[in-house]
TORTOR-607358 format. One line per 5 residues: number of its first residue (from 1); their letters; for each residue x, y, z of N, C-alpha, C, O, CB. Coordinates in steps of 0.001 Angstrom, whole numbers, plus 500000, padded with zeros to 6 digits. Glycine has a CB too. Layout:
N
NUM = A = X/Y/Z/X/Y/Z/X/Y/Z/X/Y/Z/X/Y/Z  ...
REM end
This chain:
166
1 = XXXXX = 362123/494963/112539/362163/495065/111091/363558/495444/110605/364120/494967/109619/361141/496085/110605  364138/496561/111609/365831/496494/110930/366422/495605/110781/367115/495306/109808/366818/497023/111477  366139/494747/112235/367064/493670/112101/367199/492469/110584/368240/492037/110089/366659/492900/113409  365620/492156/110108/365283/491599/109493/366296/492309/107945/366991/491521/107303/363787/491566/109791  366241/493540/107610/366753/494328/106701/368272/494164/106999/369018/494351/106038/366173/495759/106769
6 = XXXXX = 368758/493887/108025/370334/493776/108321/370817/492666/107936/371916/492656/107381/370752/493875/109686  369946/491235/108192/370155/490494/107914/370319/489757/106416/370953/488905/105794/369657/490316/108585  369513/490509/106349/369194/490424/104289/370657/491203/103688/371398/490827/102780/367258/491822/103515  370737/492253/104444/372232/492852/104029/373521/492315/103642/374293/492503/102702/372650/493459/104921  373491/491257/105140/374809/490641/105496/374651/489365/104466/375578/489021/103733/375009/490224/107291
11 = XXXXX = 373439/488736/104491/373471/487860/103034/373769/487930/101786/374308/487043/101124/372631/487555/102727  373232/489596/101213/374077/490026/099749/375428/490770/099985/376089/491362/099131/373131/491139/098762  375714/490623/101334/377406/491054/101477/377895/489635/101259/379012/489496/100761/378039/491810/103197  377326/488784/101514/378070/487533/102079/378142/486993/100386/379198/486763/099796/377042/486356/103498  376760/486858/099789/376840/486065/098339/378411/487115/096714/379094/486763/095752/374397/486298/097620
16 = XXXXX = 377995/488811/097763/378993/489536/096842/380054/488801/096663/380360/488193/095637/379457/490811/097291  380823/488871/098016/382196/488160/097638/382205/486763/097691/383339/486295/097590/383301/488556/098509  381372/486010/097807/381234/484537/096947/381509/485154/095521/382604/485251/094967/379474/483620/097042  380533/485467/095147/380713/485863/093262/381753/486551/093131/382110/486521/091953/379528/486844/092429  382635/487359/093971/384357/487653/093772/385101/486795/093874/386146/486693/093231/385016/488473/094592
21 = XXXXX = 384613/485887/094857/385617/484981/094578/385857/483908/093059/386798/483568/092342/385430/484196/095742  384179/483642/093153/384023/482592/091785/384402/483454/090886/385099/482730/090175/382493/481913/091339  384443/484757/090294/385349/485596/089697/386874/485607/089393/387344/485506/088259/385183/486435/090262  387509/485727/090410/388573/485119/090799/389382/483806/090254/390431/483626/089637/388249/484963/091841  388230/482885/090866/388916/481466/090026/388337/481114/089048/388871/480153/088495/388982/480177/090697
26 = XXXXX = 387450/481491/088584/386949/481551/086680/388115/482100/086043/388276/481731/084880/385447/482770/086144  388773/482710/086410/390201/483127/085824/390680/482160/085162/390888/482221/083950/391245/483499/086771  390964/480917/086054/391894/479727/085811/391128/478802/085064/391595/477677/084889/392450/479037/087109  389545/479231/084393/389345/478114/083353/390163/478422/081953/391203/479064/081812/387692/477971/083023  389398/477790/081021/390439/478227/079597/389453/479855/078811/388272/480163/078652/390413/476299/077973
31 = XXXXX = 390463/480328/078594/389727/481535/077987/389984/481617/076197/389336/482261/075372/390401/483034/078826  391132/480741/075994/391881/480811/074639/391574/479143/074257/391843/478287/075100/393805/481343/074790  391142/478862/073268/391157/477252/072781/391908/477383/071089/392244/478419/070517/389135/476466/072714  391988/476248/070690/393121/476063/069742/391952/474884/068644/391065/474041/068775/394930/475224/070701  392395/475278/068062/391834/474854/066678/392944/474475/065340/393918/475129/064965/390890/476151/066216
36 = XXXXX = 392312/472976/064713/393553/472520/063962/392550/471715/062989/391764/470793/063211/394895/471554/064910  392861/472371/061919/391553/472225/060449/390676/472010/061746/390869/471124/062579/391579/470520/058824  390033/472629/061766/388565/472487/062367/388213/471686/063473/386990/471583/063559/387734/472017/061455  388733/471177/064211/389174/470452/065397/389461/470890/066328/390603/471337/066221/389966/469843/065334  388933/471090/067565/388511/471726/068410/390312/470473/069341/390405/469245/069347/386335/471651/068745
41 = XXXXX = 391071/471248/069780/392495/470438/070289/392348/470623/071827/393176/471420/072268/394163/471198/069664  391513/470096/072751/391120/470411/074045/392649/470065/075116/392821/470838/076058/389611/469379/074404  393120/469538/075021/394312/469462/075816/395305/470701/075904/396308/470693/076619/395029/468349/075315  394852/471948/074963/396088/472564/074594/394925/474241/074979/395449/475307/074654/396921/472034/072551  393778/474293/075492/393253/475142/075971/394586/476499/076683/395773/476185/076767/392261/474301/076931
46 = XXXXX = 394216/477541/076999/394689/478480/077628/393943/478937/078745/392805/479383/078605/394917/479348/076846  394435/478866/079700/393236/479563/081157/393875/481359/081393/394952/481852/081060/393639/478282/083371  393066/481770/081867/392888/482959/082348/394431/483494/082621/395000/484388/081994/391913/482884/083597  394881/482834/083554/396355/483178/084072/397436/482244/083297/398501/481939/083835/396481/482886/085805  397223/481986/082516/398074/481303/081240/398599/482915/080603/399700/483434/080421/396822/480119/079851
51 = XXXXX = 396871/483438/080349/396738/484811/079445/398295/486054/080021/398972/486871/079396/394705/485694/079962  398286/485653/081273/398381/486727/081653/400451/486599/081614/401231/486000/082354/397313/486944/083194  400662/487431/080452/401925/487255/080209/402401/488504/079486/401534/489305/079137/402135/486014/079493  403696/488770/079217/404213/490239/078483/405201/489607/077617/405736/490535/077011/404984/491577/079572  405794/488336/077196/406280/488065/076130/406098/488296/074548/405062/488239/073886/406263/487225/076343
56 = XXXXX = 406571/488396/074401/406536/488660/072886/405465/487109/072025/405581/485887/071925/408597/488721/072295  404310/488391/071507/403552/487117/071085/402375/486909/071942/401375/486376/071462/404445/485839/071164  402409/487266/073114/401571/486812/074502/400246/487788/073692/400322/488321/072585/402386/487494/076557  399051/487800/074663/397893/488501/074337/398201/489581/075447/397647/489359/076524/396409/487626/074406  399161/490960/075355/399696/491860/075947/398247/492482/076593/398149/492337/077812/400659/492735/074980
61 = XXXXX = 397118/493156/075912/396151/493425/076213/395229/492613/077133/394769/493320/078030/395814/493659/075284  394833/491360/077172/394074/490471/077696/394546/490330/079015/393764/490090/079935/394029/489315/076973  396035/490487/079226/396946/490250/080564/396980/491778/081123/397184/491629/082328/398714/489560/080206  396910/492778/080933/396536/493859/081687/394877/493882/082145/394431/493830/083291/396942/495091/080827  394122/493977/080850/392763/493515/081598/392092/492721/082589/391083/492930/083264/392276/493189/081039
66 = XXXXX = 393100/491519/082494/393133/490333/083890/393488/490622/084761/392927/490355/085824/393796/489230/083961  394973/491537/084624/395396/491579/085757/394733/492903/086921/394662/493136/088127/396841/491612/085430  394362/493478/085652/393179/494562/086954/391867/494304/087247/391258/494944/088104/392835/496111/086528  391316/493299/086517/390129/492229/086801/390353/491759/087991/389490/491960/088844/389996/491015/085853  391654/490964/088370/392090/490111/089677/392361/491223/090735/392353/490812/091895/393565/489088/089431
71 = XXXXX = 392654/492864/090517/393216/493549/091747/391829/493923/092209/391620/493886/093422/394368/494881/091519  390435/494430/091042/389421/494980/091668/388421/494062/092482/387554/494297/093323/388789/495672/090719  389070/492536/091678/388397/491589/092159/388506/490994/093895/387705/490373/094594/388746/490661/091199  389483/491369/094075/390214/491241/095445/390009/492440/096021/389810/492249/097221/391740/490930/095416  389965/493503/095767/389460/494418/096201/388073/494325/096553/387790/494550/097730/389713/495235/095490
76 = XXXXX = 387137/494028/095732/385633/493767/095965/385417/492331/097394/384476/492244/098184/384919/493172/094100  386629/491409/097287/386224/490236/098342/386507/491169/099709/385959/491107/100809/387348/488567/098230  387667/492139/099183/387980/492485/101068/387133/493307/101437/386574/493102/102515/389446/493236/101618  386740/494648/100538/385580/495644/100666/384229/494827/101223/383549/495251/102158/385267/496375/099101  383981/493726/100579/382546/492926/101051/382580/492317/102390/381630/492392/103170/382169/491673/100071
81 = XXXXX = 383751/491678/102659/384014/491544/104169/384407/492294/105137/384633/491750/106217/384686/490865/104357  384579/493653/105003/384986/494463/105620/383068/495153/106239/382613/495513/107325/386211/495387/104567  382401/495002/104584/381130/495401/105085/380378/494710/105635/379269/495171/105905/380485/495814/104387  380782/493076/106071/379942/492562/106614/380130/492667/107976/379188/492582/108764/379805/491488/106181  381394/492865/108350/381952/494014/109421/381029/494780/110275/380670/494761/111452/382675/495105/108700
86 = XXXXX = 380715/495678/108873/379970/496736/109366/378463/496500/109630/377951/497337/110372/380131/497783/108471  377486/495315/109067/376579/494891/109270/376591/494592/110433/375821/495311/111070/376310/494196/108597  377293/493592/111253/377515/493023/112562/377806/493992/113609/378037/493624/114761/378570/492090/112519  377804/495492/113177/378005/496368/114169/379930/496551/114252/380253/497701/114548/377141/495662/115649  380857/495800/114081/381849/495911/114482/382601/496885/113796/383752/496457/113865/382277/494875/114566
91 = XXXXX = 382619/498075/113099/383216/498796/112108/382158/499488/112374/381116/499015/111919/383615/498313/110715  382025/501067/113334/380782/501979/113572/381134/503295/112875/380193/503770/112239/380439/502242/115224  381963/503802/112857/382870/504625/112025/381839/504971/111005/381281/504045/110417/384264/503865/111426  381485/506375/110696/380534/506886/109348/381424/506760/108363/381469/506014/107385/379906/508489/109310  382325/507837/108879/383497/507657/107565/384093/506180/106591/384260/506108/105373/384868/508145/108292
96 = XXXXX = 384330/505043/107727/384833/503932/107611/383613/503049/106957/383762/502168/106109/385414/503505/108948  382603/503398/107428/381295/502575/106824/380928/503339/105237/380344/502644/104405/379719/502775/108098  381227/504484/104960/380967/505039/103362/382337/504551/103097/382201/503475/102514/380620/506934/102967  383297/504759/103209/384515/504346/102614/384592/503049/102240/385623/502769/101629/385526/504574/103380  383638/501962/102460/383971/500587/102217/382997/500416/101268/383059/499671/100290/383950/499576/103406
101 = XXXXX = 381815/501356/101693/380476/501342/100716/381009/501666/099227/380783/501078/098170/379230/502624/101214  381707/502674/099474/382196/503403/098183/383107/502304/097326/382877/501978/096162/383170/504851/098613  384250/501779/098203/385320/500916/097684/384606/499756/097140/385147/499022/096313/386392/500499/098767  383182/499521/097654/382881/497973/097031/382097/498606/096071/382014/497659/095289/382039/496635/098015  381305/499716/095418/380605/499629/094488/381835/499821/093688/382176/498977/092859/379398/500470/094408
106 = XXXXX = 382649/501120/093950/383747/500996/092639/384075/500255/091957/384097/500353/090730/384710/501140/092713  384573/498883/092950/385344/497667/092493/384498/496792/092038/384899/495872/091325/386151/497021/093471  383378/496909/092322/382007/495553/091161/382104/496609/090163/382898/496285/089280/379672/495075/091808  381535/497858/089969/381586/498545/088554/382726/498021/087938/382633/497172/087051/381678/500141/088556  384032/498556/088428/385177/498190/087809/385841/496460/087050/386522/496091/086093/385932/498649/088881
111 = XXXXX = 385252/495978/087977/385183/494848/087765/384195/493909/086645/384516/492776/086286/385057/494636/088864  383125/494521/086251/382413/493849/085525/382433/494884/083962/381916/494593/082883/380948/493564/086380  383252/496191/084346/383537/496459/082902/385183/495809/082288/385568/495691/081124/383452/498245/082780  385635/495597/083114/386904/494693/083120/386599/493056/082509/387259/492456/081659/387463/494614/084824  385455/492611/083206/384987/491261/082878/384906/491330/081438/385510/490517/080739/383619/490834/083554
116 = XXXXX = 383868/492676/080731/383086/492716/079194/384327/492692/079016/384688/491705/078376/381998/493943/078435  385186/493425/079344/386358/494357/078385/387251/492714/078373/388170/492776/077556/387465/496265/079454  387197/491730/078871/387809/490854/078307/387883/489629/077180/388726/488929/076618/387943/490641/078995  386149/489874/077230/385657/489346/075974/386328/489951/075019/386895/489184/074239/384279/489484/075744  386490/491474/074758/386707/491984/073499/388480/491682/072967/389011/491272/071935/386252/493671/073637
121 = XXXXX = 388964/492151/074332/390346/491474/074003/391002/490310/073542/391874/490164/072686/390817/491473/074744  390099/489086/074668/390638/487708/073832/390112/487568/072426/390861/487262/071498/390166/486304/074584  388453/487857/072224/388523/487715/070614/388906/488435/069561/388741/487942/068445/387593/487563/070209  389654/490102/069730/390498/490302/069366/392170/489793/068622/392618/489719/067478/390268/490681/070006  392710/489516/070047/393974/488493/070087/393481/487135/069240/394313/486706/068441/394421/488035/071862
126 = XXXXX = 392324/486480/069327/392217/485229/068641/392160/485632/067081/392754/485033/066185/390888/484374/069161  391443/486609/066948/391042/486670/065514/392395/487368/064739/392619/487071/063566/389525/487639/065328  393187/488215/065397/394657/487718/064976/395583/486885/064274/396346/486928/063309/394993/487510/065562  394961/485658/065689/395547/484324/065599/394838/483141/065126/394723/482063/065710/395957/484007/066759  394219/483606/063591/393473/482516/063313/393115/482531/061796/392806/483609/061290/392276/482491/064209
131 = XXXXX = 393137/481517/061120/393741/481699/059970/391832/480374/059083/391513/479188/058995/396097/480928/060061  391350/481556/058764/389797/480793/058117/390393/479731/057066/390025/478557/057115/388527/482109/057092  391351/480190/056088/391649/479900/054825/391729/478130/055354/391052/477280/054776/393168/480843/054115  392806/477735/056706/392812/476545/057000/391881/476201/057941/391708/474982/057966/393912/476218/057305  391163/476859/058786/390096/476648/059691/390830/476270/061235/390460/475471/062095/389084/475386/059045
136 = XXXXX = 392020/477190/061196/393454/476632/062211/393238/478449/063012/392821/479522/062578/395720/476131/060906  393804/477955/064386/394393/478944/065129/393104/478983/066530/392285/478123/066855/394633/480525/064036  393344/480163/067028/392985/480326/068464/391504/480549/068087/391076/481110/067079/393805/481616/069391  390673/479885/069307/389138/480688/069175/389103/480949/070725/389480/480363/071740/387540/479613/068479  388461/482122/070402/388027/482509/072092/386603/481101/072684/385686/480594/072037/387031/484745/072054
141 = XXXXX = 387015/480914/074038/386290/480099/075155/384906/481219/075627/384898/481830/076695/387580/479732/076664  383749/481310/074533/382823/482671/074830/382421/481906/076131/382529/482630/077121/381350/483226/073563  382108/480994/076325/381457/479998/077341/381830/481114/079003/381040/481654/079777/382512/477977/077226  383151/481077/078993/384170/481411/080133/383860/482615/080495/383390/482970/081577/385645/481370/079811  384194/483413/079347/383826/485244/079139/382620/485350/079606/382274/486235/080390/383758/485980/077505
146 = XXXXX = 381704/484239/079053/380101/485480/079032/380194/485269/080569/380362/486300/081221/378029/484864/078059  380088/483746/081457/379829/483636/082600/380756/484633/083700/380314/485075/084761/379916/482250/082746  382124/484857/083166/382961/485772/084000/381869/487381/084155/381616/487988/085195/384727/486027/083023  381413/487711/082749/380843/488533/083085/379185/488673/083441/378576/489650/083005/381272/489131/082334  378743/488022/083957/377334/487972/084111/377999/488047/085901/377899/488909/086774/376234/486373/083273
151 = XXXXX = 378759/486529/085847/378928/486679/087865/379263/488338/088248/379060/488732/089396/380760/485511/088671  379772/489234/087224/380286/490445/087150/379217/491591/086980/379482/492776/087182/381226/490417/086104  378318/491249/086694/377006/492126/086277/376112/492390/087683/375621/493423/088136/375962/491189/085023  376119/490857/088225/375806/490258/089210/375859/491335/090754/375080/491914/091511/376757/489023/089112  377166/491135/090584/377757/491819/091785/377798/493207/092144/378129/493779/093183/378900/491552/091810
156 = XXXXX = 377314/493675/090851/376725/495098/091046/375199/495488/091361/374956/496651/091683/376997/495760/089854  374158/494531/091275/373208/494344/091597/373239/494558/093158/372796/495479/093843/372863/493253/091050  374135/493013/093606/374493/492564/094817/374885/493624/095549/374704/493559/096765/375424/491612/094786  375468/494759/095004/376411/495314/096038/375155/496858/095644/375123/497724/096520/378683/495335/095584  374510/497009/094753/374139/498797/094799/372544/498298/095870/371825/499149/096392/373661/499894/092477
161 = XXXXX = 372297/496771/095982/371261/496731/096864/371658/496584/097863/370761/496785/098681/370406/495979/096727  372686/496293/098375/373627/496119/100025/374084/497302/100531/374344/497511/101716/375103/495218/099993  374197/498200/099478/374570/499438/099651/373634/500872/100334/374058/501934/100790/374940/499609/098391  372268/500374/100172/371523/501035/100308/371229/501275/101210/371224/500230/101860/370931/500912/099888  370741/502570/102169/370647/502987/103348/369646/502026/103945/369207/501103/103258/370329/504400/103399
166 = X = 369197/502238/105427/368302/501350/105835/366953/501662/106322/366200/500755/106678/368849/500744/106665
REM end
């Protein structure tokens, strides 16, 4: 029966950092779209790591939120493989086995309040940049956001049930 419970383990270790990764490269869809009288201008979209800039003008906020979205997010792929590690027996260490436990719930928490917290920023920055009177300027891609954060909601599920003693 452990074994059976180990195995189930190493599967929501294994699907966690799938969904870090698809985390990860959901980055690079468009998060910013452009609007011109009311015309949705699809060639001229903004992706995730477009966002992520400190120029003058840039969405300064949205690019710190990303960019610690992408460190916890990478943090959560290595923490999840490190624990699948520890599923397989190879990582026996108590210390080393809570320390990874710990590092991967942090980094899905962290990570999926990072995800919300980017909704608020880009439509922030858009509503800035957007002008009703002509029906012109940036609209946030909610499409991108909500799914960044659900795979993000996700992974805390994934990881506080992988986490659990046996």
């Amino acid at each position: 029966m452990a074994e059976k419970k180990s195995v189930f383990k190493t599967i929501l270790d294994a699907v966690t950092v799938l969904l870090a990764v698809l985390l990860v490269a959901f980055v690079a869809l468009p998060y910013i779209g452009y609007k011109l009288a009311g015309e949705s201008v699809g060639d001229m979209n903004v992706s995730g790591f477009d966002c992520i800039s400190f120029d003058e003008g840039a969405p300064v906020g949205t690019a710190v939120v990303l960019i610690l979205l992408l460190i916890f997010a990478s943090l959560l792929i290595i923490s999840g493989l490190a624990k699948i590690l520890v599923d397989f027996g190879v990582i026996k260490s108590e210390k080393a086995v809570k320390a990874v436990k710990v590092v991967m719930i942090l980094s899905a928490v962290l990570s999926a309040i990072l995800a919300i917290a980017s909704i608020f920023t880009v439509a922030i920055y858009c509503g800035d940049h957007y002008s009703s009177e002509f029906n012109t300027g940036l609209v946030p891609m909610y499409a991108t956001l909500v799914i960044n954060a659900i795979i993000a909601i996700v992974t805390i599920a994934t990881t506080a049930i992988s986490a659990k003693k046996q």
